[in-house]
KEVEX-509647 format. One record per atom (N, C-alpha, C): x negated, y negated, z negated; residue in three letters. Coordinates in steps of 0.02 Angstrom, whole numbers, padded with zeros to 5 digits, always signed. Layout:
N
XYZALA/...
//
This chain:
161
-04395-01052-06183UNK/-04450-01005-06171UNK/-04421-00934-06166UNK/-04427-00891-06122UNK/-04425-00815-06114UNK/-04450-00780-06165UNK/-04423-00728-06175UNK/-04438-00671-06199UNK/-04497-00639-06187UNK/-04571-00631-06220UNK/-04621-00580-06189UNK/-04587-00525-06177UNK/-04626-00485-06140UNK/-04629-00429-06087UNK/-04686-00395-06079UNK/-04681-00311-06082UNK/-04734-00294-06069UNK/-04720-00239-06032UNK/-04770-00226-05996UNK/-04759-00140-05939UNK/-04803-00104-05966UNK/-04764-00037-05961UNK/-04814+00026-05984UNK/-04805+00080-05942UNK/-04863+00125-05921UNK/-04892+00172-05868UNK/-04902+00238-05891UNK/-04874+00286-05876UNK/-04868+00351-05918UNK/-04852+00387-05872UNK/-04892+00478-05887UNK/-04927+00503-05864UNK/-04894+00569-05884UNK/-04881+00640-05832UNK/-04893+00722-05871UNK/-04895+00759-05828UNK/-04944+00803-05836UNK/-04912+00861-05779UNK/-04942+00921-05819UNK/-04886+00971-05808UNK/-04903+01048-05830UNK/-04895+01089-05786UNK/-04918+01135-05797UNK/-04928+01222-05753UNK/-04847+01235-05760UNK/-04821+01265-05700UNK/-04767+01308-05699UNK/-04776+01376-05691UNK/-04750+01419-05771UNK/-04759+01509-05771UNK/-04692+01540-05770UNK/-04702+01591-05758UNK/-04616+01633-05760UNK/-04591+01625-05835UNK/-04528+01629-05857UNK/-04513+01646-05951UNK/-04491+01577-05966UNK/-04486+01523-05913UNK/-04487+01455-05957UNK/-04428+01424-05910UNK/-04397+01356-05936UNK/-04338+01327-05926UNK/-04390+01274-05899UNK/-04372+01260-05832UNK/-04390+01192-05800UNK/-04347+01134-05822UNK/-04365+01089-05851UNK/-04336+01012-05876UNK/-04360+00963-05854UNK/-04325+00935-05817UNK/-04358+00875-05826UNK/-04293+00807-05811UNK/-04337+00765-05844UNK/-04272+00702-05857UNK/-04227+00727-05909UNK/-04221+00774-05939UNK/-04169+00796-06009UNK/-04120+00831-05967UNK/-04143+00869-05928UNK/-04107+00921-05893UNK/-04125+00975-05865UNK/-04089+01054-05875UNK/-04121+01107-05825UNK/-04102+01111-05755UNK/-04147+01098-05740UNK/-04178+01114-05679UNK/-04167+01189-05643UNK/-04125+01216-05611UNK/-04121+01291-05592UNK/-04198+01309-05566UNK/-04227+01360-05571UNK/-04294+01371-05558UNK/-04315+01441-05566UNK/-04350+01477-05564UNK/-04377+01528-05585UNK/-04441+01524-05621UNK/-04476+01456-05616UNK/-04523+01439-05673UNK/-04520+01390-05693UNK/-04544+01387-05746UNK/-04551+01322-05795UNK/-04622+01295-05821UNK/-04604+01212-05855UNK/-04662+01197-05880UNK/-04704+01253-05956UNK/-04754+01245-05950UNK/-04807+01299-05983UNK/-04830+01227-06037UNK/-04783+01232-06114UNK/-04786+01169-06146UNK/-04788+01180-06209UNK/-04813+01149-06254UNK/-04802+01165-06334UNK/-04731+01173-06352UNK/-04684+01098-06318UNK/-04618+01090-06350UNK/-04599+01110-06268UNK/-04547+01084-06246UNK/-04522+01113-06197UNK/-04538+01078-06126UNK/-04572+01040-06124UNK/-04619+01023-06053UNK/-04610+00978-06024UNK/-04549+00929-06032UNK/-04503+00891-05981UNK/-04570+00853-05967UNK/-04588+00850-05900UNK/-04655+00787-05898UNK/-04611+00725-05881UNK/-04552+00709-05849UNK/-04526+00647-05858UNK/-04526+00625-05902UNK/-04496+00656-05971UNK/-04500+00622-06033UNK/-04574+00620-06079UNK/-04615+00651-06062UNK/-04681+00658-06080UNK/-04691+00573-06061UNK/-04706+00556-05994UNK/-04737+00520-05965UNK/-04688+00449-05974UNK/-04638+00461-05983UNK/-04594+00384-06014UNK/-04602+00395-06098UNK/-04610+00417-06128UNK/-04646+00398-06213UNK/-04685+00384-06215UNK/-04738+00413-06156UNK/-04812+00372-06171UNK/-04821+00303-06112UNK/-04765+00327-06072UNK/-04782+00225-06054UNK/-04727+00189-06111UNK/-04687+00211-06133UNK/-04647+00163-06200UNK/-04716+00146-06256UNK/-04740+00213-06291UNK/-04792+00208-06313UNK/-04846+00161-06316UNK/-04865+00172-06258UNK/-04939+00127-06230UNK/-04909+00060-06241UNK/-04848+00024-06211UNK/-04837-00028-06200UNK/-04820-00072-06247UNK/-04799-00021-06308UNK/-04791-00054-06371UNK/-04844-00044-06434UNK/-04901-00043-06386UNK/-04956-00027-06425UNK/-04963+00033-06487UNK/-04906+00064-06481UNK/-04924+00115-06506UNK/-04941+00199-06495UNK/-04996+00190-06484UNK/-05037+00237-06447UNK/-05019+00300-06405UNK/-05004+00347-06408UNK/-04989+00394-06352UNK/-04933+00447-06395UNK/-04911+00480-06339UNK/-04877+00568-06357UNK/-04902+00589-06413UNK/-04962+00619-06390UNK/-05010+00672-06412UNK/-05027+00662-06507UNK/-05037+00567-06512UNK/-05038+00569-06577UNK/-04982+00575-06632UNK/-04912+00545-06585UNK/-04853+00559-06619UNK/-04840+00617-06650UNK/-04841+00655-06586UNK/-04804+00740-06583UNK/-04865+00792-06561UNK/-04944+00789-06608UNK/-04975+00809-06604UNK/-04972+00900-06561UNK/-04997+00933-06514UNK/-05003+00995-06504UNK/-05016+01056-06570UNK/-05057+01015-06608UNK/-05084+01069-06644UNK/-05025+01069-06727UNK/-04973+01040-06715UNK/-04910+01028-06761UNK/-04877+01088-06753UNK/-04871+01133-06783UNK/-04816+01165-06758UNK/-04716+01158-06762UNK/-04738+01087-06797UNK/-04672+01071-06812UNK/-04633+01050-06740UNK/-04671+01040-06688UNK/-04674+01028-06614UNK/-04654+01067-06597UNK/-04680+01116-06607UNK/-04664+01209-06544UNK/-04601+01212-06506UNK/-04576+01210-06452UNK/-04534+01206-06423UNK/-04492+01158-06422UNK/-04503+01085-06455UNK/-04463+01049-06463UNK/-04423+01022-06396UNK/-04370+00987-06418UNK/-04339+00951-06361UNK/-04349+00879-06352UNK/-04392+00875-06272UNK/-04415+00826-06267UNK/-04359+00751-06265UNK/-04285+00775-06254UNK/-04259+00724-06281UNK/-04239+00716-06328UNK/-04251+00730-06393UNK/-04264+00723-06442UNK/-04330+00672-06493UNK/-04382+00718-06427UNK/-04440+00689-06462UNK/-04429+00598-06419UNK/-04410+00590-06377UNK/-04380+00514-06352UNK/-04360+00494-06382UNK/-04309+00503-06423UNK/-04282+00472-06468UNK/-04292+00452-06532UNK/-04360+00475-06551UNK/-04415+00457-06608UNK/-04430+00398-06577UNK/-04474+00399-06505UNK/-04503+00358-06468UNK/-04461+00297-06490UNK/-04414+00291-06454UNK/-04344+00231-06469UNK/-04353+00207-06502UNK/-04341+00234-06563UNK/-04331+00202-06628UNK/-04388+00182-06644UNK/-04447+00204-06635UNK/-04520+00169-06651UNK/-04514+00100-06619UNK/-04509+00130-06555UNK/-04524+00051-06509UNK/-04486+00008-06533UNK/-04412+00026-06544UNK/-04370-00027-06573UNK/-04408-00066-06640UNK/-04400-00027-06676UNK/-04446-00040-06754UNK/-04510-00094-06735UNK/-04539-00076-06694UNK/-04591-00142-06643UNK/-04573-00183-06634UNK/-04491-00182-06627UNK/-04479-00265-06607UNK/-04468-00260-06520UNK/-04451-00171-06486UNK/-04450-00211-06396UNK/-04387-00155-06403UNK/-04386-00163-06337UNK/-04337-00120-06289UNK/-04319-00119-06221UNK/-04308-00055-06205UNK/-04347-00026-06123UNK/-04279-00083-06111UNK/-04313-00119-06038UNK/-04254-00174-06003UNK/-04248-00128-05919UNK/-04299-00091-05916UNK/-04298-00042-05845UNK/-04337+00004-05849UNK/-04348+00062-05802UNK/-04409+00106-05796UNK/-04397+00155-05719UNK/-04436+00153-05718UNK/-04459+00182-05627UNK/-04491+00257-05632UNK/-04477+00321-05594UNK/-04490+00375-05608UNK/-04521+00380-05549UNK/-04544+00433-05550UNK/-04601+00486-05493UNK/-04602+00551-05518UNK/-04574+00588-05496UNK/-04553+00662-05489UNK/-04638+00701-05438UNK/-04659+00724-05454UNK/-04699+00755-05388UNK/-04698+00838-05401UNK/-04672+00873-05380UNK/-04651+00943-05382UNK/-04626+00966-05281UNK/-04684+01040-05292UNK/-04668+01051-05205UNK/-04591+01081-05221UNK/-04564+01122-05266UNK/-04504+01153-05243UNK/-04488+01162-05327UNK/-04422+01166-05337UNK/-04365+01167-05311UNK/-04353+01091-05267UNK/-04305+01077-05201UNK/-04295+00995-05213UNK/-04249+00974-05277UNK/-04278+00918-05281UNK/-04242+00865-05332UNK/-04164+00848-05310UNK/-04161+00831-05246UNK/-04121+00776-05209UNK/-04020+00813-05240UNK/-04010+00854-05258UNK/-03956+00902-05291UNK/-03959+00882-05371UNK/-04012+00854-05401UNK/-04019+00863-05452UNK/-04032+00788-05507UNK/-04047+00722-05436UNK/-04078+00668-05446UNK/-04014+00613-05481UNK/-03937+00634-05445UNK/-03898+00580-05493UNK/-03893+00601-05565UNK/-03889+00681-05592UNK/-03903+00691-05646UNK/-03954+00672-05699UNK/-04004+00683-05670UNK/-04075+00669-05707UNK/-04079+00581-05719UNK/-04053+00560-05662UNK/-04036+00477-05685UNK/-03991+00448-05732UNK/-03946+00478-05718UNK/-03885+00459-05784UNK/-03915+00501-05846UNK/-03950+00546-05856UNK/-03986+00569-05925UNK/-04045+00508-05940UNK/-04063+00494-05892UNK/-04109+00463-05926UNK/-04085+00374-05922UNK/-04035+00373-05901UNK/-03987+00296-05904UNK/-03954+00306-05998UNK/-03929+00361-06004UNK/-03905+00366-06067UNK/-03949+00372-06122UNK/-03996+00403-06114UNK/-04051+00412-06180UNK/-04088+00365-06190UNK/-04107+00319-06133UNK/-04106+00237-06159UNK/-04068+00178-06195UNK/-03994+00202-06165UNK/-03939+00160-06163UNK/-03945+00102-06125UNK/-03974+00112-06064UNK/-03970+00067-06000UNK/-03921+00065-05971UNK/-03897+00035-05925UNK/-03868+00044-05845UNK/-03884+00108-05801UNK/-03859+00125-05769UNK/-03892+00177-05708UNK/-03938+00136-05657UNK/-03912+00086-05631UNK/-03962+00041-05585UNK/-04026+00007-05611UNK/-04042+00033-05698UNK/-04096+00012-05718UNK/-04167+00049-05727UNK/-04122+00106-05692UNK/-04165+00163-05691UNK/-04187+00187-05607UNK/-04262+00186-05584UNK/-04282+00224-05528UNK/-04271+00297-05524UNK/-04278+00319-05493UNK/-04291+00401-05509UNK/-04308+00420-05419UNK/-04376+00446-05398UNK/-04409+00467-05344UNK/-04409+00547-05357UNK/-04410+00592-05329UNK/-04446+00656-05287UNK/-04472+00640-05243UNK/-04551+00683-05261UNK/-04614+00678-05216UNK/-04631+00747-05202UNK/-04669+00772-05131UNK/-04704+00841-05135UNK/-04757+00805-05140UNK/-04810+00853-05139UNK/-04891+00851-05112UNK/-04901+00866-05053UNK/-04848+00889-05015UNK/-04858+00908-04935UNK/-04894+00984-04927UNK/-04886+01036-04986UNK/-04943+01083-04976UNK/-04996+01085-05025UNK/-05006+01002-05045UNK/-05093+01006-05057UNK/-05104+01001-05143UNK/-05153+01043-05161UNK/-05153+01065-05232UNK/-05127+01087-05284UNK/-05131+01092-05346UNK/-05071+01135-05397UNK/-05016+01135-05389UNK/-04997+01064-05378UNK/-04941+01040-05378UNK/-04898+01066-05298UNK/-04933+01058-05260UNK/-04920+01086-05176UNK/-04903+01163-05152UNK/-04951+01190-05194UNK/-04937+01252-05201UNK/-04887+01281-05253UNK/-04847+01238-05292UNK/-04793+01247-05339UNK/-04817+01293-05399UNK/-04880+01287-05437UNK/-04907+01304-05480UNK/-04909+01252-05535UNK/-04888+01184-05535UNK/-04883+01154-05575UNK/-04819+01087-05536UNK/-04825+01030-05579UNK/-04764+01002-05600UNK/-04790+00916-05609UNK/-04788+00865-05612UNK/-04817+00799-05644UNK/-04759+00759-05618UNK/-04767+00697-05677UNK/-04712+00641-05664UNK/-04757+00576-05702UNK/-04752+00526-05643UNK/-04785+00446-05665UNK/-04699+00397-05682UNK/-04727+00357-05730UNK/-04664+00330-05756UNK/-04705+00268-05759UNK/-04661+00216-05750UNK/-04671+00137-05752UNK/-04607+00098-05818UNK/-04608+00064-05857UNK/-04551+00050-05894UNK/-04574-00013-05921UNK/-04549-00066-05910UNK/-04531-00113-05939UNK/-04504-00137-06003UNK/-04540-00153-06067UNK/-04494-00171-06109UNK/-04486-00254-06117UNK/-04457-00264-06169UNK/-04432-00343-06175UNK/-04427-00357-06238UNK/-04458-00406-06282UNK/-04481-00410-06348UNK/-04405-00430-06381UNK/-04377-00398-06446UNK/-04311-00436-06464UNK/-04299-00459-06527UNK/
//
């Protein structure tokens, strides 16, 4: 008999203001704005804790590493992953893959995408080929189009152990 398996779907997007370090995937991003965040914004890693989260039934970001905590304030979102980890582990799973979606009109990614993959190949302790990693625009159209904000959809796979 196999191993259960479960997929989890996770979600972030923040405003980009002047004063702030663009992150994302556990890396800066050269930019002139950044995510507008309690801890430091990365929505890649936002949106892979709460599909790790969700998928291991234990509930979201927000209740972990509450906003209104100030023990949060600027934290480092790979850091706060690495709570994630060890929870999920403590559950009994572990990420076996995960699939990214970048959607940001500018800076491009495509300079920046084997990095952000091997960060987030290592802070799993995956493979590199177990990891997706996409850049998306909006073409123009909305917050995100107009480069006023930032979002990343994450897909991740774990595997019960």
């Amino acid at each position: 008999m196999t191993s259960p398996s479960r997929v989890g779907i996770g979600f972030d997007i923040h405003r980009l203001v002047e004063g702030r370090r663009l992150m994302l995937a556990g890396i800066e991003v050269p930019h002139p704005l950044g995510e507008l965040a309690h801890s430091d914004g990365d929505v890649v890693l936002h949106a892979l804790a709460d599909a790790m989260l969700g998928a291991a039934g234990l509930g979201d970001i927000g209740e972990q590493f509450p906003d209104s905590d100030p023990a949060w304030k600027d934290a480092d979102s790979a850091a706060l992953l690495g709570r994630v980890v060890a929870l999920v582990a403590r559950a009994g799973w572990a990420v076996t893959s995960v699939d990214v979606n970048v959607l940001i009109e500018r800076p491009k990614l495509a300079p920046h995408k084997a990095a952000m993959r091997e960060r987030l190949a290592g802070l799993l302790a995956l493979a590199p080929d177990a990891v997706g990693l996409k850049a998306r625009t909006m073409e123009g159209l909305g917050p995100i189009g107009d480069g006023t904000a930032v979002a990343s959809h994450v897909v991740v796979m774990l595997c019960h152990v």
